[in-house]
C-alpha positions in Angstrom: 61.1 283.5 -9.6 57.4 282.5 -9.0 59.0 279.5 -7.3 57.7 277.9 -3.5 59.8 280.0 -1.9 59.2 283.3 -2.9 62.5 285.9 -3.5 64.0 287.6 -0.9 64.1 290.7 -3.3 60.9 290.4 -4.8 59.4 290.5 -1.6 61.1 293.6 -0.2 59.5 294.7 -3.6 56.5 294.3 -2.5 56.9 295.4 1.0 57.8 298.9 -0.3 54.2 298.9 -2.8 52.3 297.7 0.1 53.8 301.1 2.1 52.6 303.0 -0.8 49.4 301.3 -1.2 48.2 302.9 2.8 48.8 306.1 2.1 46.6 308.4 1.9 43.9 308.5 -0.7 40.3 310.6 -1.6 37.8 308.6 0.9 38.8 307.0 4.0 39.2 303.3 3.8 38.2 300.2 6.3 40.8 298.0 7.4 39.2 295.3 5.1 39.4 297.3 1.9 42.5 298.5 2.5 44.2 295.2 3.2 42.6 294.0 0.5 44.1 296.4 -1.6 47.4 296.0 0.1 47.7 292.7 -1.0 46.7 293.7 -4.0 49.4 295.7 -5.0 51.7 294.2 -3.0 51.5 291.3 -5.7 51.8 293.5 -8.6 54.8 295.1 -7.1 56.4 291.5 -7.2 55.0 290.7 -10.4 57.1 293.7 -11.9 59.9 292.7 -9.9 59.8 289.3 -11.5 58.6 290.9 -15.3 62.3 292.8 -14.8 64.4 289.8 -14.1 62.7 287.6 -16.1 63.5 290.4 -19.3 67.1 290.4 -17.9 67.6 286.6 -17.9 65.8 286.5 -21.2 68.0 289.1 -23.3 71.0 287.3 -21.1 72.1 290.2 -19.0 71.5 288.1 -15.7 73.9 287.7 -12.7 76.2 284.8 -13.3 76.3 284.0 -9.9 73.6 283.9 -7.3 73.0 287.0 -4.7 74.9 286.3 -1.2 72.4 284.8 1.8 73.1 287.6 3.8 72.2 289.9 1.2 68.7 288.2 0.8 68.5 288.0 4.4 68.6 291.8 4.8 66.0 292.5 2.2 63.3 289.8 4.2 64.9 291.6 7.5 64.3 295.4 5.5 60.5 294.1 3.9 59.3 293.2 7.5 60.8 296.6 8.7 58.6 298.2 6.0 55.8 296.0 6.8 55.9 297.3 9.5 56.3 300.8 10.0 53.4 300.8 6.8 50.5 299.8 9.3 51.8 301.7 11.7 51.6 305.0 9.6 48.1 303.3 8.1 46.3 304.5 11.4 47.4 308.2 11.3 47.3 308.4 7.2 43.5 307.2 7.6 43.1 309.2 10.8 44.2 312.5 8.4 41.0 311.6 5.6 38.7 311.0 8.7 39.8 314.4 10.6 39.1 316.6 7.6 35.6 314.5 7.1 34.7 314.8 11.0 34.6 311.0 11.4 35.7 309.2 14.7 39.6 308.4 14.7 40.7 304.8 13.2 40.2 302.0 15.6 43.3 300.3 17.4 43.0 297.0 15.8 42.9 297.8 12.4 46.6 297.8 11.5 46.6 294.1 12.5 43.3 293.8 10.7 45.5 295.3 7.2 48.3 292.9 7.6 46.9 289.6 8.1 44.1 290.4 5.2 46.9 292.0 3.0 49.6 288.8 3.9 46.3 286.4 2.8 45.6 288.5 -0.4 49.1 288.4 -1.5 50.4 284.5 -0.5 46.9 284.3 -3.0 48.0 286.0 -5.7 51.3 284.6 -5.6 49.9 281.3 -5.7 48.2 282.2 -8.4 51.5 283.5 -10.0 53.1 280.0 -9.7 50.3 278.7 -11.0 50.4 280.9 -14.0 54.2 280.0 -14.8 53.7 276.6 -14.0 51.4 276.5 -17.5 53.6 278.4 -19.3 56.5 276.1 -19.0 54.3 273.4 -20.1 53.1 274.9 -22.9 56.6 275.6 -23.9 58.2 272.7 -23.6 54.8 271.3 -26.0 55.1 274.2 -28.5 59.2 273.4 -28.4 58.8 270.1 -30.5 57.7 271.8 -33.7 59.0 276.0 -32.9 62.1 278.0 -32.0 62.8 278.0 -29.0 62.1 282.0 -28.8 58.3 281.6 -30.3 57.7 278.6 -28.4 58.4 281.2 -24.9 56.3 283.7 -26.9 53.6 281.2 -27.7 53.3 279.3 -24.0 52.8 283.2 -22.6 50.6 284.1 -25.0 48.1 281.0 -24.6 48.8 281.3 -20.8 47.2 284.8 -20.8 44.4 284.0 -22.9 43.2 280.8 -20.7 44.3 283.0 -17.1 42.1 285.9 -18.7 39.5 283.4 -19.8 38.9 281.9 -16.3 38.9 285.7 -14.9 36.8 287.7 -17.1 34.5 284.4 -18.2 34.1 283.2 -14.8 34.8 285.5 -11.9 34.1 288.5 -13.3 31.4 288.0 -15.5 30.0 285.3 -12.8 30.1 288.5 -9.8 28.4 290.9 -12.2 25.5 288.2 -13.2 24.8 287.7 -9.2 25.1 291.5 -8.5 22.6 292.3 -11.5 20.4 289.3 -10.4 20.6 290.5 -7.3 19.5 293.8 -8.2 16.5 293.0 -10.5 15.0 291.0 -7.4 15.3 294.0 -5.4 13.7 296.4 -8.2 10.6 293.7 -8.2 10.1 293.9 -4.6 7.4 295.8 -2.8 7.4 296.2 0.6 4.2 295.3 2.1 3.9 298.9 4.1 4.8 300.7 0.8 1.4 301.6 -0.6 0.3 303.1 -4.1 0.1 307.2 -4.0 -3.4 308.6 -3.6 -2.3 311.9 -5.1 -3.0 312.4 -8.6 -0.2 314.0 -9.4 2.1 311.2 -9.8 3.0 308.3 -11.8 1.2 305.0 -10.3 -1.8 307.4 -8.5 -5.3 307.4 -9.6 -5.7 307.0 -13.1 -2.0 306.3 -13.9 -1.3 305.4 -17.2 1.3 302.8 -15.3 0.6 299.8 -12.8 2.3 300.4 -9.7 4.8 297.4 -10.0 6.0 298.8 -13.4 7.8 301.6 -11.5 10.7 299.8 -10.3 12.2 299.8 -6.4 13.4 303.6 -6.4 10.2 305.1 -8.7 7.8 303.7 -6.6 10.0 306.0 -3.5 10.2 308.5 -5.3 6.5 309.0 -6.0 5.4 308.5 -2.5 8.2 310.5 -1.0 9.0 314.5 -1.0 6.6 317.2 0.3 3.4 317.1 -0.5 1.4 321.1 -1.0 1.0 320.9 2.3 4.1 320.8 3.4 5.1 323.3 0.9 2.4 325.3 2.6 3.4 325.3 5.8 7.2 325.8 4.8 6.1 329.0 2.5 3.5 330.3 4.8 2.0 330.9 1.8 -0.1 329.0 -1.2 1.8 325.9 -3.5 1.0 323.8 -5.9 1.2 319.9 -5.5 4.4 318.6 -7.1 4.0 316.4 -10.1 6.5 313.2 -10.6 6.7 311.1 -13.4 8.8 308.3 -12.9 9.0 305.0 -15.3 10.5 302.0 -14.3 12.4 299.7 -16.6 10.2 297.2 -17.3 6.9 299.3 -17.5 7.9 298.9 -21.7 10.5 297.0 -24.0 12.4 299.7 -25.6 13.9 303.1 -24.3 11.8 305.0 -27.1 8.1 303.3 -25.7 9.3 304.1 -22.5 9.7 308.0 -23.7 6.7 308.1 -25.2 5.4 306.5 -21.7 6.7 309.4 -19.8 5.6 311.8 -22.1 2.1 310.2 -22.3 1.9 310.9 -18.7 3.5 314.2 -18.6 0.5 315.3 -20.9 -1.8 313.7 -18.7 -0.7 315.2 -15.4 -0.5 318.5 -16.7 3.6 319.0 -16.5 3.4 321.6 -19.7 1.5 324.2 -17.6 3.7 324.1 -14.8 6.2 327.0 -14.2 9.0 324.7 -14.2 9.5 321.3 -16.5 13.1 318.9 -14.7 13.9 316.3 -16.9 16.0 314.0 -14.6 18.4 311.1 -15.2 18.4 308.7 -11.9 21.6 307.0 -10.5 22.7 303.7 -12.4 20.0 301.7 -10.1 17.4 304.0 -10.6 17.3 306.1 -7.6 16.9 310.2 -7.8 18.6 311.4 -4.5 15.6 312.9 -2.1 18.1 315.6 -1.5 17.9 317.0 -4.8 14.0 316.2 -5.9 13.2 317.6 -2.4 14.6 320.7 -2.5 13.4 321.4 -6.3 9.9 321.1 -5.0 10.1 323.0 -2.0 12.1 326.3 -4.2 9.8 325.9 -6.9 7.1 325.9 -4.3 5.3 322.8 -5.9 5.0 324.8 -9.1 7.3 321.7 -11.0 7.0 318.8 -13.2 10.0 315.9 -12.9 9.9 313.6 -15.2 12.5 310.6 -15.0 13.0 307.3 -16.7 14.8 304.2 -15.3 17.3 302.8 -17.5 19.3 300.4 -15.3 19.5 298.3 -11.9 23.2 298.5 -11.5 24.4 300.9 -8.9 26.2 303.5 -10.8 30.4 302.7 -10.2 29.2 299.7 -11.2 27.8 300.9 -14.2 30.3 303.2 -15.1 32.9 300.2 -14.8 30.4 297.7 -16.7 28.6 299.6 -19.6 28.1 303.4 -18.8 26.8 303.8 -22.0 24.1 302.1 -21.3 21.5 305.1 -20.5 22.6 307.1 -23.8 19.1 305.7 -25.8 17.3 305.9 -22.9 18.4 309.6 -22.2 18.3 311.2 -25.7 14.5 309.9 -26.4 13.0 311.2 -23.5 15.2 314.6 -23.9 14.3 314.7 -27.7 10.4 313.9 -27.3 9.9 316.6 -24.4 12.2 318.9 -26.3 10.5 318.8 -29.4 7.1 319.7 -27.8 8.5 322.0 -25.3 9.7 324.0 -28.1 7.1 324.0 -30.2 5.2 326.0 -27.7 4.5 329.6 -27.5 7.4 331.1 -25.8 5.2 332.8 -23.4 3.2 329.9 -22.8 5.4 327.1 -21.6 7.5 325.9 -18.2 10.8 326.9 -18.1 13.1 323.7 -19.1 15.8 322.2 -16.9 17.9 319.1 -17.0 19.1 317.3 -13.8 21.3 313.9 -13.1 23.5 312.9 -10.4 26.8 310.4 -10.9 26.0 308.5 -14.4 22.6 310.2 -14.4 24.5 313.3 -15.0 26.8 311.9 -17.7 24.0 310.6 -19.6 21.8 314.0 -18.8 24.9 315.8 -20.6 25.0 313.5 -23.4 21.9 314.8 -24.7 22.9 318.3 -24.8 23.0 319.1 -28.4 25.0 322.6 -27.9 24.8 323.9 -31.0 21.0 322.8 -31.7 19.8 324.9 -28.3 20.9 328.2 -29.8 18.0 328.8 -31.9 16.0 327.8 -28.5 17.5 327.5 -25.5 16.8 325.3 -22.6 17.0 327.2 -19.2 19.7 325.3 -17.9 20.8 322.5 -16.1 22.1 321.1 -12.4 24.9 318.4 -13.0 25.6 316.2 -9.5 28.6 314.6 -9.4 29.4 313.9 -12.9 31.9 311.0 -13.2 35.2 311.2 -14.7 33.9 309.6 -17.9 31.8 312.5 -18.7 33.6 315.0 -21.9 31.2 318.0 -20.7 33.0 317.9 -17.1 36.6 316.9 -18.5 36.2 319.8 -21.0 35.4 322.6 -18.0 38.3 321.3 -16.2 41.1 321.3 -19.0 39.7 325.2 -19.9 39.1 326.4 -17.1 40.3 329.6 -16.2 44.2 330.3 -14.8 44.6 330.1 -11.3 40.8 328.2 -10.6 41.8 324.8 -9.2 40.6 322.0 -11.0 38.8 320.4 -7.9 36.6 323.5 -8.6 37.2 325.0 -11.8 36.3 328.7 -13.2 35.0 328.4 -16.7 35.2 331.0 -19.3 33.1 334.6 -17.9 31.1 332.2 -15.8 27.8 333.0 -18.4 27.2 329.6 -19.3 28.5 327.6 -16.9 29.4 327.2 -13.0 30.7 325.1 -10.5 30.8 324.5 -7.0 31.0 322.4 -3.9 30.7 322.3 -0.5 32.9 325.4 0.0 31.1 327.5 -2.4 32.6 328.1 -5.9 29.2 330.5 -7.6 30.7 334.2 -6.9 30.5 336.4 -8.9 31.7 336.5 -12.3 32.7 338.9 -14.9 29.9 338.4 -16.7 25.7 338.1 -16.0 24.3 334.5 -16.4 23.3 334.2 -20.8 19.9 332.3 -21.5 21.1 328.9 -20.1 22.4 328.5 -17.0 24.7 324.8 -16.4 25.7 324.7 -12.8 28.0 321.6 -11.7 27.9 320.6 -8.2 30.9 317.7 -7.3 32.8 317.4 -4.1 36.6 317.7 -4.0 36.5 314.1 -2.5 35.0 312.8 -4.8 36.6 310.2 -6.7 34.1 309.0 -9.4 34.0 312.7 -10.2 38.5 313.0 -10.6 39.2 309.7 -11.4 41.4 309.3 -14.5 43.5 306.3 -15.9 46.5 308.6 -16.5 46.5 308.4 -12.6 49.1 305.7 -13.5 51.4 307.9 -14.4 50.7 311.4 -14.6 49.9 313.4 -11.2 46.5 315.3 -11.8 46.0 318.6 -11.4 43.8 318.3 -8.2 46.5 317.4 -6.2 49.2 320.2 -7.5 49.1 323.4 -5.9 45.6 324.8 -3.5 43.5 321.3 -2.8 40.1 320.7 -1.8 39.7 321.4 1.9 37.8 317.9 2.0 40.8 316.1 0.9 43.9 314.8 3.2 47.1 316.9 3.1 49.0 313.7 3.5 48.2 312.7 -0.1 50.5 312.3 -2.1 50.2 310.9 -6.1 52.0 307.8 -6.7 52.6 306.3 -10.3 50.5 303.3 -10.3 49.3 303.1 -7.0 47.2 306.3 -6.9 45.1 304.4 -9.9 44.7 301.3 -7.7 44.1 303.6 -4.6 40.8 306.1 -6.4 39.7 303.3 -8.4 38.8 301.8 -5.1 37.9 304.8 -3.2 35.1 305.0 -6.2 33.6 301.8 -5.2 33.3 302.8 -1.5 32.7 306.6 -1.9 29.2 306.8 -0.2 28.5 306.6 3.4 29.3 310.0 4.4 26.7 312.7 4.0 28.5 315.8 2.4 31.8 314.0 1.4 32.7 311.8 -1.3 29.7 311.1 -3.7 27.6 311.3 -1.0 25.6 314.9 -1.9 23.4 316.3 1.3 20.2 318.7 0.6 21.9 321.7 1.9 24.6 321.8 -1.1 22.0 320.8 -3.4 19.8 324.1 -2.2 22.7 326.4 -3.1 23.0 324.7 -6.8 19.0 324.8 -7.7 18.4 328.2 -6.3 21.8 329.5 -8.5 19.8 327.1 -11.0 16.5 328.5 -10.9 16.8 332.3 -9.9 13.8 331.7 -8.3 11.9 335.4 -7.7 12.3 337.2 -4.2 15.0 334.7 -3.1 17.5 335.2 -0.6 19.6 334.1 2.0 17.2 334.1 4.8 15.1 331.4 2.4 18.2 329.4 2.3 19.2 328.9 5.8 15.3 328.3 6.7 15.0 325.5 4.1 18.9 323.8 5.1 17.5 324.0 8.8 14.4 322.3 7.4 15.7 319.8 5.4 18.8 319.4 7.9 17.3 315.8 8.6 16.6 314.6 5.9 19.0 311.3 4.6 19.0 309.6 1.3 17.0 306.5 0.9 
């Protein structure tokens, strides 16, 4: 079946997963990716093709007699009809993600662009097919000398997967990871020569830092020299601010993730963070980075009057991460939560910051993952502003599966709304039935965004995002497929920034909304929030 010349049927097999494959999914695609994934699962639509007939001809329940030519002439004939008509529709199903994003329609070429890079990826793959059959006969005819002939079939697939998935995961796999993670240490390492050390005291690497500057890492030393200085908070306010304080330590400044807490907590001491009005313990991306668009807006509400303290635990970007080890950060995250925590607490009640915790994509999983729940009832943090928390995260999963009937999952209602709230883009923090308790958890994800809905039971169980009411930022073409809706997010998760408000791409004005809802700062209003979007309007991650 994995023959030379590939079957007629399994390749009108194909042609019909490859029309599935460029629909619709959460993020628009590029006519690279989505040949790619095409090709993809074009192959694996033969491969179960071939796994059907193969179980047929094994149990003995195969055709006797060949299929007619002009039978297998009409399914090539049908396939390239498909083919077809597939990146034809690609254009306009792509053209239906981009319209609700704002972005500029598809470009002409790229359904020529899909089929020659989707025709490469699959004649690949198939090759790789034969290839893979080719060493199973040989093992079987070996293992036939001295087994039945059943276990010998059994035995040549078995120690065909092991050496295929050998070769994969040992080589390829393991060999793209070890360059991206090399690649991404080298990065961390590197200064830029017009990237100076901060002259402000207030931060981690200034004067009199307990860290040298090349200890903070690529995105702590731009975090430290970046966001509004009193100043600025000054001018903004028309009225007097405080300098905001950032701690930030990067991954090498110490071995462990416990000397690295005690690190950040030495220099939370030092800079004064306890007599601040507001403490934010953050959790950065998987590389490190805290978005500007969230630390930037926390200074400017809390007008300077704010202590962030952050620890780097990683260099990975974070869908990497989340694929690779996501938890990674857990050690990292519960010992700087549980050494602030436990001084925080032991302070007079009237004579200590108000506590928050912060993290966006993985940083927000492994934020959550130091909530001990039941521990904060004797005394409560004051709450907590969750960005995009991926899929993986229990918290998130749990707010979705109880959330309240009739609330769509994309942007679920939770319980009387007195603990915790969601919302996105569209809004989502209206009023509930009940007052905000002592603790207030506020989750901010977009309805496109698929690190934040993926699932694996996408495979074969339609989520509850796409049944009834969707997200507005989501394509009314989409449609779930068994199988191919997996293959489809799980790639939209790897290329779901590069839009500013879609995707996992979260812009200052959203985050504004979530803080102030976080916060409750005093005297704030509406006016306050449209002057500070129209402030920040400009501002783009970096």
């Amino acid at each position: 079946m994995w023959g030379v010349t590939p079957s007629a049927f399994g390749v009108l097999v194909a042609a019909v997963f490859f029309g599935l494959s460029v629909t619709p999914s959460m993020v628009p695609r590029a006519p690279e990716l989505q040949g790619g994934l095409g090709g993809v699962v074009a192959a694996i639509g033969y491969l179960l093709w071939w796994a059907v007939v193969s179980g047929l001809r094994w149990l003995g329940l195969s055709p006797s007699r060949p299929a007619p030519v002009w039978l297998s002439q009409v399914s090539i004939v049908t396939a390239a009809g498909i083919m077809l008509v597939s990146v034809w529709k690609a254009a306009e199903w792509q053209a239906s993600i981009k319209a609700v994003w704002g972005l500029p329609p598809v470009e002409a070429t790229a359904p020529v662009q899909i089929a020659l890079i989707a025709s490469a990826v699959f004649i690949g793959l198939l090759v790789l097919g034969r290839l893979f059959v080719v060493v199973v006969r040989r093992l079987q005819r070996r293992t036939s000398r001295f087994l039945p002939p059943r276990l010998a079939q059994a035995t040549g697939v078995a120690v065909a997967l092991a050496l295929f998935w050998g070769m994969i995961d040992g080589v390829a796999v393991r060999g793209v990871l070890r360059t991206i993670d090399n690649g991404a240490r080298l990065a961390d390492a590197v200064i830029p020569p017009d990237l100076d050390p901060p002259i402000s005291q207030f931060v981690s690497g200034g004067p009199a830092s307990l860290l040298e500057w090349q200890d903070l890492g690529r995105w702590g030393r731009r975090f430290v020299v970046s966001g509004p200085n009193a100043d600025d908070i000054v001018a903004f306010w028309d009225g007097p601010a405080l300098e905001p304080i950032r701690i930030y330590i990067g991954l090498n400044a110490r071995e462990t993730p416990s000397e690295r807490a005690q690190l950040a907590f030495d220099e939370l001491i030092r800079l004064g963070g306890f007599d601040r009005s507001v403490l934010v313990v953050a959790m950065p991306t998987g590389s490190g980075w805290l978005d500007p668009g969230g630390m930037d807006t926390l200074d400017y509400i809390t007008r300077g009057d704010v202590a962030t303290i952050a620890v780097q635990y990683s260099y990975l970007p974070s869908p990497v991460s989340v694929v690779v080890d996501p938890t990674n950060g857990v050690a990292e995250a519960q010992a700087l939560f549980d050494i602030v925590y436990q001084y925080w607490s032991a302070l007079p009640r009237n004579d200590r910051p108000r506590l928050y915790l912060h993290g966006l994509s993985l940083g927000a999983f492994l934020s959550q993952e130091t909530v001990p729940l039941l521990d904060l009832y004797a005394d409560p943090i004051d709450g907590a502003l969750w960005t995009g928390s991926p899929y993986l995260s229990e918290l998130w999963q749990m707010v979705q599966a109880r959330r309240n009937l009739g609330s769509p999952a994309w942007r679920p209602r939770f319980g009387n709304g007195s603990l915790i709230r969601t919302m996105n883009q569209f809004g989502g923090l209206e009023r509930f039935g009940a007052d905000w308790g002592p603790m207030r958890f506020v989750f901010l994800q977009y309805g496109s965004d698929p690190i934040v809905f993926f699932d694996w039971s996408l495979a074969w169980d339609r989520p509850d995002w796409l049944a009834g009411q969707r997200a507005p930022d989501l394509s009314p073409q989409m449609r779930w497929i068994p199988v191919v809706t997996l293959f489809q997010v799980g790639l939209d998760m790897a290329v779901a920034l590069g839009t500013l408000g879609y995707g996992h791409d979260y812009v200052a004005r959203h985050y504004i909304t979530a803080w102030a809802e976080t916060l409750a700062p005093e005297d704030w209003n509406a006016e306050d929030e449209a002057r500070l979007a129209a402030h920040l309007a400009d501002l783009v991650p970096r």
